[in-house]
C-alpha positions as CSV (number, residue, x, y, z in Angstrom):
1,X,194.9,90.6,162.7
2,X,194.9,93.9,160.9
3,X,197.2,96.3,162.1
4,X,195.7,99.9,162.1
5,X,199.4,101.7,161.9
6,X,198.6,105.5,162.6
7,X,194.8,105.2,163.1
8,X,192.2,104.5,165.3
9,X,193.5,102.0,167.4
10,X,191.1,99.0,169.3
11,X,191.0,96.3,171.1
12,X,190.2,93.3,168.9
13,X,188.5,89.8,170.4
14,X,187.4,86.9,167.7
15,X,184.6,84.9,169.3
16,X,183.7,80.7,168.6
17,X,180.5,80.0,170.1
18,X,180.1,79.4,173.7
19,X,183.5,81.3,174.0
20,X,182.5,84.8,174.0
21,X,180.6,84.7,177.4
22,X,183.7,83.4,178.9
23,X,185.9,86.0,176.5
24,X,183.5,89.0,177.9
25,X,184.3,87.6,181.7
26,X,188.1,87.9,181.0
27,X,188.3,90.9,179.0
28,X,187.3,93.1,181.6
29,X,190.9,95.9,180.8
30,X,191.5,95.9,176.9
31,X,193.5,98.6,176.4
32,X,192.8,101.8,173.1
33,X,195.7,104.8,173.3
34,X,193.1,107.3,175.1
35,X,193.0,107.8,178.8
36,X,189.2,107.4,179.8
37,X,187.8,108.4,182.5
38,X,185.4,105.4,183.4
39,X,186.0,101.7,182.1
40,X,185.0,100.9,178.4
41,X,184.5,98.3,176.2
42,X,184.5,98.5,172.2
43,X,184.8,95.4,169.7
44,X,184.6,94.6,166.1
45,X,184.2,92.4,163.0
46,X,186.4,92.1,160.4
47,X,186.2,89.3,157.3
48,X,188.4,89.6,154.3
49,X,188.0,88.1,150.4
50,X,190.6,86.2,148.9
51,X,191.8,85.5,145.2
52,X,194.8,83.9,144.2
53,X,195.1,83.7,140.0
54,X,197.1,81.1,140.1
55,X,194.1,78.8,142.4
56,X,192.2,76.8,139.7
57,X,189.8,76.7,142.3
58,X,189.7,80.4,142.6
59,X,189.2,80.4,138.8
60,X,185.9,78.7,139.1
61,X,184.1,80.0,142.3
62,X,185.9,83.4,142.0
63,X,187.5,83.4,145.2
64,X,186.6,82.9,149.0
65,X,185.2,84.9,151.7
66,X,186.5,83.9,155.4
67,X,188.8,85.0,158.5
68,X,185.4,86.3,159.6
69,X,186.4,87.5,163.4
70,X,184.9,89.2,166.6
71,X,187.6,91.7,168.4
72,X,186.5,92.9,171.6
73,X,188.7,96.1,173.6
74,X,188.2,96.5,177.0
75,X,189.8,99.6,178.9
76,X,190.4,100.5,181.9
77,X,191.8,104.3,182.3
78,X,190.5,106.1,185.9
79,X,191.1,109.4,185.4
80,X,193.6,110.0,188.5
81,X,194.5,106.8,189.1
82,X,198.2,105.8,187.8
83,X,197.1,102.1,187.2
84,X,195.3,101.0,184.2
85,X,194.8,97.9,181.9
86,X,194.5,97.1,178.3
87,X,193.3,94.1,176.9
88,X,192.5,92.9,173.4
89,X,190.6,89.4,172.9
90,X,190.1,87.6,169.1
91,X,187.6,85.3,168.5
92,X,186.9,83.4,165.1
93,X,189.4,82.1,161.9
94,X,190.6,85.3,161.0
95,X,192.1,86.2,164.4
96,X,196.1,85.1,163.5
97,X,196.0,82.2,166.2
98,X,196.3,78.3,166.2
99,X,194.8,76.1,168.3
100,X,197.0,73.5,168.5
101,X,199.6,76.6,169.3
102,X,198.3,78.7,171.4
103,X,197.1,78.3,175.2
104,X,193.5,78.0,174.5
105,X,193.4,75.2,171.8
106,X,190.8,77.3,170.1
107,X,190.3,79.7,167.9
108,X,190.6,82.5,170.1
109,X,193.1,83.9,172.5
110,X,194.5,87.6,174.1
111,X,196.7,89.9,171.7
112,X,197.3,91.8,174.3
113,X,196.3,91.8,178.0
114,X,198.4,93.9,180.3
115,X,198.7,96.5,183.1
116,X,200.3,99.2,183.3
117,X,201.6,102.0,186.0
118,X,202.2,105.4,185.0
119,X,205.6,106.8,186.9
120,X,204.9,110.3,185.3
121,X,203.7,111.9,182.2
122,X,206.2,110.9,179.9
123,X,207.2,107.0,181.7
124,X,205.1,104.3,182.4
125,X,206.2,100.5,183.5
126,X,203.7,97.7,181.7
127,X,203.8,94.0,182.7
128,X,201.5,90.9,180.6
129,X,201.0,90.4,177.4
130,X,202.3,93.3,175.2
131,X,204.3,94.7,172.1
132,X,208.1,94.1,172.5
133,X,210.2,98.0,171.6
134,X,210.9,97.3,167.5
135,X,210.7,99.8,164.8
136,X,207.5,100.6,163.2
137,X,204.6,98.8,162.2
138,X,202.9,98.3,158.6
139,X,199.8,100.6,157.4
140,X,198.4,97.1,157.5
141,X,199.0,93.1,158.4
142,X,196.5,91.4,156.6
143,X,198.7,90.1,153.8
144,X,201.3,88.9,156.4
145,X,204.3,90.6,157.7
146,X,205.9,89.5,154.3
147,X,209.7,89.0,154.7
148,X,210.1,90.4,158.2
149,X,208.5,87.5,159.3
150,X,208.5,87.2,163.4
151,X,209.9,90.8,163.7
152,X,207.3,92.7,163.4
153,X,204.0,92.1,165.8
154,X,205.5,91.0,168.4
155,X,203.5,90.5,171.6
156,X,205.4,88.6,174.8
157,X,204.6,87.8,178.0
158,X,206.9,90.5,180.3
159,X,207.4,94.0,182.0
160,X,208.5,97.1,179.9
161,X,209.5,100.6,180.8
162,X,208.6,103.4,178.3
163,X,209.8,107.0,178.3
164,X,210.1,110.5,176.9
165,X,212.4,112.8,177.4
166,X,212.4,116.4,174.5
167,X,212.7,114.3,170.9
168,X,213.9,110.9,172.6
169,X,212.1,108.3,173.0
170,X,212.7,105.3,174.3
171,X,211.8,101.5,175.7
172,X,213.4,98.5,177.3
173,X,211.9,95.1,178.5
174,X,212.5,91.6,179.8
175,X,209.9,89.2,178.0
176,X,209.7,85.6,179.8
177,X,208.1,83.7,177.3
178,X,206.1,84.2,174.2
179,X,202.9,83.3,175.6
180,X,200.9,81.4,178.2
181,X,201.5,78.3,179.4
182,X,205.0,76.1,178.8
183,X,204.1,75.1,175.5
184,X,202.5,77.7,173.5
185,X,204.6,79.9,170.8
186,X,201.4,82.0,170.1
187,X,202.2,85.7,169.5
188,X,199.5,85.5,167.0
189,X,200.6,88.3,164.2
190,X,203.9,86.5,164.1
191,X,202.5,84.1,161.2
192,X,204.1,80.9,163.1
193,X,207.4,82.1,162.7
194,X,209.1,81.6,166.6
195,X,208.9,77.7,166.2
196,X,205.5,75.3,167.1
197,X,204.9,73.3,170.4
198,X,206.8,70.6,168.4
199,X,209.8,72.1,167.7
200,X,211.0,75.6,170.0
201,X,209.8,78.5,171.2
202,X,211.4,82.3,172.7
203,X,212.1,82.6,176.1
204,X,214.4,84.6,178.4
205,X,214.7,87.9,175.4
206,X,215.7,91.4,176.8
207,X,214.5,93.7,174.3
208,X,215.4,97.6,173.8
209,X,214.3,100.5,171.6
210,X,215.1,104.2,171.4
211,X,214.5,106.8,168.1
212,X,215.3,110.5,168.0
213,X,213.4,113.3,166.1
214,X,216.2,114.8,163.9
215,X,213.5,116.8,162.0
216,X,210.3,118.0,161.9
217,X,208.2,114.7,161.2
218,X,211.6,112.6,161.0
219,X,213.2,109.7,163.3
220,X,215.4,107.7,163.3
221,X,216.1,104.8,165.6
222,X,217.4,101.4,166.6
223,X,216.0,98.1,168.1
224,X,217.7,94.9,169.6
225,X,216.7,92.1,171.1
226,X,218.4,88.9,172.3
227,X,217.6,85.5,174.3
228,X,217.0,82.3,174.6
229,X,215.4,79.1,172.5
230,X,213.5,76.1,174.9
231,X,213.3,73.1,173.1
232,X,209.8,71.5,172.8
233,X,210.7,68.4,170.5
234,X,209.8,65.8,173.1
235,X,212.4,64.2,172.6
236,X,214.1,64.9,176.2
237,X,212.3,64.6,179.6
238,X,213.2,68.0,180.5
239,X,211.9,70.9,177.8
240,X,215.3,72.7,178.6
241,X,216.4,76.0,177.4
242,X,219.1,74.8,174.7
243,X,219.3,77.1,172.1
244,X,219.7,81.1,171.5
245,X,218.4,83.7,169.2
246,X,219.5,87.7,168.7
247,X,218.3,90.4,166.1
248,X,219.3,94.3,165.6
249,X,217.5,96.9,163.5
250,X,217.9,100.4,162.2
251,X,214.7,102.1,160.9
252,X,213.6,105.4,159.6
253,X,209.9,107.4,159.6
254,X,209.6,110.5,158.3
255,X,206.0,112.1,157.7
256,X,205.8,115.1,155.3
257,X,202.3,115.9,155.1
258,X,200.6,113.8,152.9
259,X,203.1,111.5,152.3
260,X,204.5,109.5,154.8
261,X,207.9,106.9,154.5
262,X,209.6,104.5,156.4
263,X,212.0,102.1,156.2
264,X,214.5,99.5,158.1
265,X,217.4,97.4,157.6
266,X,217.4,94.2,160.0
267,X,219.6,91.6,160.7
268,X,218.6,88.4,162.6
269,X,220.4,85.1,164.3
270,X,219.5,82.0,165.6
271,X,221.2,78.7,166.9
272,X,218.4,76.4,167.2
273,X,218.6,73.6,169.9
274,X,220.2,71.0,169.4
275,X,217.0,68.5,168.8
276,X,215.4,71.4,166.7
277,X,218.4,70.5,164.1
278,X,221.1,72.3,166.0
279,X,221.5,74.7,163.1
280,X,223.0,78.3,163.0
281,X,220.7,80.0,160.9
282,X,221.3,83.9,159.9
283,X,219.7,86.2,157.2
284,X,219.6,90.2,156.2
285,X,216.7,91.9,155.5
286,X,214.9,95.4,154.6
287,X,211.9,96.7,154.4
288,X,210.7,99.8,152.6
289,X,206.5,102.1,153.2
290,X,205.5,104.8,150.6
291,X,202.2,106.0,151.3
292,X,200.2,109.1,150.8
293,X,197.0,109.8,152.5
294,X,194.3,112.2,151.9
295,X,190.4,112.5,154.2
296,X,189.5,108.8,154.1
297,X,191.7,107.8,151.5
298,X,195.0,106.3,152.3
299,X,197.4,104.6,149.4
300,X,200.4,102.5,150.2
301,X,203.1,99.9,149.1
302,X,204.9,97.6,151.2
303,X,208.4,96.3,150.2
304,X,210.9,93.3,151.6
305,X,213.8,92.2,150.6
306,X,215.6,89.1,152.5
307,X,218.7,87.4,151.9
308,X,219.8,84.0,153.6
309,X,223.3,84.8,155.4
310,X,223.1,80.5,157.1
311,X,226.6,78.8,156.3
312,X,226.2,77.1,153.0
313,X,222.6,78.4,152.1
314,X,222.6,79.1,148.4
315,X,219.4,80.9,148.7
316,X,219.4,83.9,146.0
317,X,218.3,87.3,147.4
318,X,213.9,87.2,147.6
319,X,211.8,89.8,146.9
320,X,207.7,90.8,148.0
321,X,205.7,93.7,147.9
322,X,202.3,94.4,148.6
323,X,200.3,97.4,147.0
324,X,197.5,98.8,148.7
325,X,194.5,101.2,149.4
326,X,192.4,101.5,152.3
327,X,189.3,104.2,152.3
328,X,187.8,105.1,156.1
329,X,183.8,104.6,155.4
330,X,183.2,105.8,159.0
331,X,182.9,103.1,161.2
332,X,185.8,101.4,159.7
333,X,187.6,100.7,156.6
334,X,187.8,98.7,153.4
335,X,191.4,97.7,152.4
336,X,191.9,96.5,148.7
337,X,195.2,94.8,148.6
338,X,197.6,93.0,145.9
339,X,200.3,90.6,147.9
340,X,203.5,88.8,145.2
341,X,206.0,87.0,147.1
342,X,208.9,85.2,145.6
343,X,209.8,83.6,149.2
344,X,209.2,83.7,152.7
345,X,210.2,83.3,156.2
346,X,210.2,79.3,157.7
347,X,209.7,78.7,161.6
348,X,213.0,78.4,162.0
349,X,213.9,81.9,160.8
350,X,215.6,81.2,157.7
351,X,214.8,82.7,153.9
352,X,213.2,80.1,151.4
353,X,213.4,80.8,147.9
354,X,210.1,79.4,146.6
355,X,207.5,79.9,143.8
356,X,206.5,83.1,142.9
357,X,202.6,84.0,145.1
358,X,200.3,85.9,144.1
359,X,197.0,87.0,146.3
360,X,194.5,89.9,145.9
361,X,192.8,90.8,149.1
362,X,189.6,93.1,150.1
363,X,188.9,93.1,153.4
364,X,186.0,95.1,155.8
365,X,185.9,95.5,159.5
366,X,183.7,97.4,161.0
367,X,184.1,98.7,164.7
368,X,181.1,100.0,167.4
């Protein structure tokens, strides 16, 4: 899924098929940042093109075109009412889910589906589907989350309580699971990186945010988040909760016009159960945005760095980045995008030094 960052934001739903009469039935409360006064419903498309130099099948057809996806928003915001509900619905390849991981067991499932009850202006209380309080989000996910893999779109099944207060702001939530069902490890824009039905999944994580405007157009802030591992191996009659995971982050945004920066500095642990390997697995990593936007035009680069802290890992400290430009053509954009990776993330959380990867993408969406 293609995170917008500081823009328009919708409700996205990916459609197979016969599934989009029964996605339009349940996606009566997808959620967009303005109150409205009546209920709403938006959507969208979205399909990306793909090149990889070093895909000798690339080299002859000149790359694909796929992840062609339906995103329908529905909102419901009744102006004087302090209940509302958000929802966001993905149908189609491109919508970041799994069907043999997600509660659907097709190609389409909820990003978000939640309601919320505003206790004043500046605090609301939220329980469903929705984005556990961590740092800041990239100008855009398409290339993947890179190496902050599983930290950085994270949607769980829970309550939350946002406030305000002057420069402060702050959130805290309990998050049962990280998604429907007792199987399913489907937050979507994680990239499979909380486990498989086969392996583990979250459970039982308290979650807490809070950044502080020291500045005009800067904040800085901190995240944590700790909890539990339920083992799905199979192995056991019982899927018990056997198994523990925690993560802390300090971040940084500052806007100064048309240039905008951000950055964080995370570290993340995690015992696995004992049938998932049993292994203590730690690592450090960073993540740096420069980008500078003008009218429709909006330049960026993405950067990770991740090192392996696990007990006896010799993995050597792995580097990506991912230039970018995305131009607003009204009703949507076009992102052109260069992604080089010399590792990445596994499902269990740990750093693998691999071969260097190298992808160009261009993708389109268009929203009505």
């Amino acid at each position: 899924m293609k995170r917008r960052g500081n823009t328009m934001t919708k409700l996205n739903l990916s459609v197979p098929g016969s599934s989009l009469l029964l996605a339009i039935a349940m996606a009566g409360s997808v959620a967009t940042p303005a109150v409205l006064a009546t209920p709403s419903m938006s959507g969208g498309v979205w399909f990306n093109y793909e090149y990889e130099p070093d895909n000798k099948t690339h080299d002859d057809t000149l790359g694909s075109i796929e992840s062609e996806t339906l995103i329908l928003y529905i909102n419901d915001h009744k102006e004087g009412s302090p209940w509302s509900m958000d929802a966001e619905v993905r149908f189609g390849p491109g919508a970041f889910t799994r069907p043999a991981e997600n509660s659907t067991g097709d190609n389409f499932g909820f990003h978000q589906l939640n309601i919320s009850y505003a206790l004043s202006d500046s605090a609301s209380l939220s329980f469903g589907k929705i984005q556990l309080p961590w740092a800041w989000k990239k100008a855009n996910f398409w290339p993947g989350h890179m190496l902050m893999g599983g930290y950085g779109d994270q949607m769980d099944l829970g309550v939350r309580y946002s406030a305000s207060s002057d420069d402060l702001k702050y959130s805290v939530g309990y998050f049962h699971s990280d998604d429907w069902g007792e199987t399913s490890t489907d937050t979507m824009d994680d990239n499979g990186k909380w486990g498989s039905p086969t392996t583990y999944r979250k459970v039982h994580t308290l979650a807490a945010d809070a950044s502080l405007q020291v500045a005009e157009g800067i904040r800085v802030g901190a995240s944590v988040q700790a909890g539990q591992l339920q083992d799905l191996t199979g192995t056991e009659e019982v899927a018990e909760v056997d198994g523990s995971h925690s993560a802390g982050v300090l971040y940084y945004t500052a806007d100064f016009d048309l240039w905008k920066l951000k950055g964080q500095y995370l570290m993340t642990k995690r015992e696995l159960p004992e049938n998932a390997g049993g292994q203590d697995i730690s690592s450090k990593r960073a993540a740096l945005e420069v980008a500078w936007g003008e009218g429709p035009w909006y330049l960026y680069l993405d950067s990770n760095w991740a090192n392996s802290k696990t007990d006896g890992d010799k993995t050597k400290i792995v580097n990506t980045w991912a230039p970018g430009v995305r131009y607003n053509y009204g009703p949507g954009w076009v992102y052109v995008e260069y992604l080089s990776m010399q590792g990445y993330v596994g499902r269990d959380g740990n750093i693998v030094e691999d071969s260097d990867y190298d992808a160009m993408y261009v993708t389109v969406d268009y929203y009505f």
